[in-house]
N, C-alpha and C positions, 0 to 999 in steps of 0.2 A: 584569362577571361576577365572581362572587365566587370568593377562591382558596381551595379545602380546606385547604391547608398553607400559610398565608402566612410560617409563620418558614423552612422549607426554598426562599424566592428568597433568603435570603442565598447558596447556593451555586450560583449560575448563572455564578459563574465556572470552577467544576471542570467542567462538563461537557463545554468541549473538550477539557480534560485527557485525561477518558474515552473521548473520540473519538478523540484524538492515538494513547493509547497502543494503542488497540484494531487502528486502522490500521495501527500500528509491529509489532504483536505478527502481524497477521496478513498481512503482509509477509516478515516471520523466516520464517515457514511456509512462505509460497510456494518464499522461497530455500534451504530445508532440502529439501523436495518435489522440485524444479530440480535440487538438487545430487546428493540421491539416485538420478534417472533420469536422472542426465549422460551414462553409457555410451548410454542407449537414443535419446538425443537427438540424439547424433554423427552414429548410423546414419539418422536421418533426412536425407529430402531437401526441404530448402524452396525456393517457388518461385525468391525472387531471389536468396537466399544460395547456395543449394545445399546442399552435406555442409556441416553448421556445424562451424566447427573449434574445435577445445576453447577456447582462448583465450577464443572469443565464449561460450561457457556458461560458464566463470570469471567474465568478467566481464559476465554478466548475473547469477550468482550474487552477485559483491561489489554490484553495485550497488543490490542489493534489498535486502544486508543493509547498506548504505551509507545508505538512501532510510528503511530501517525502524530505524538508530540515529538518527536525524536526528528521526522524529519520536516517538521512547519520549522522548528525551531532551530535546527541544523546542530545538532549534539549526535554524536555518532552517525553520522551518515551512510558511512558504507556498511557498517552493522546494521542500520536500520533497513536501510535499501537488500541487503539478503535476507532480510525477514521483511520486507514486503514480497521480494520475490515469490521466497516458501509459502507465505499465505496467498498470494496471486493465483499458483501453480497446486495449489490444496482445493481452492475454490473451483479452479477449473477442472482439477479433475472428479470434484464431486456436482458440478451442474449438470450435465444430465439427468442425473437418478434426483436431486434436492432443488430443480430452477425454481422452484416457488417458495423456496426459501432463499434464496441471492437474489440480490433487488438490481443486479446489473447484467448484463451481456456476457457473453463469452467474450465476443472483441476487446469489451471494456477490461474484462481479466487481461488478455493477453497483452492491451496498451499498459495497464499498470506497470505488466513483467518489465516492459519494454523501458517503461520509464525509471524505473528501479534499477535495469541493467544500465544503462545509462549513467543513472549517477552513480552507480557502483565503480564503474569505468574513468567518469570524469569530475567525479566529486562533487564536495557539498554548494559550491560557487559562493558568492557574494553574500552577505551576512550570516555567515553561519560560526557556530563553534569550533568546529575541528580546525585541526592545528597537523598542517602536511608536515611525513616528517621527514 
């Protein structure tokens, strides 16, 4: 099949790039979202944890924005991409019972997974740290 734009494959290696940072940016968000509704998340009761105690919204707060410097910046990428995953597929299965504490969509969860599978798959692309080995 013929390609409309054959001189734009030269950049098929930014596009994870665009992936990387999209996933990293909308990560930030999450934990900006998270950190905004901390008081109302306290008062919550979850099944196994119970009353979450601050510490644990701290540090679900650092780790999203720990998870989303990892992949703007492209330092561990496929590490970072299965812990985007895992928090992707943790939110999704708690929207239901908690959507008014997730400031995004189910879809939007599952394009994350998607994007995170992705670079899991094909890596960190064009400006990043990781070193193929």
């Amino acid at each position: 099949m013929l390609n409309l734009f054959p001189q734009m494959l030269v950049y098929h290696f930014s596009a994870p790039t665009v992936l990387r940072i999209a996933a990293g940016i909308t990560l930030f968000f999450l934990a900006y979202a998270f950190w905004r509704k901390r008081a109302d998340v306290i008062k919550i009761t979850f099944p196994v944890v119970g009353h979450m105690p601050q510490w644990l919204v701290w540090f679900s707060v650092v780790f999203e924005v720990a998870v989303g410097i990892a992949l703007v910046v492209g330092y561990g990428t496929q590490v970072a991409a299965i812990l985007g995953i895992i928090t992707s597929l943790k939110h999704l299965w708690w929207w239901k019972r908690f959507a008014h504490l997730l400031p995004f969509s189910q879809s939007t969860y599952y394009l994350l997974a998607v994007i995170c599978l992705s670079l899991l798959l094909t890596g960190a692309g064009a400006l990043a740290f990781d070193l193929p080995l």
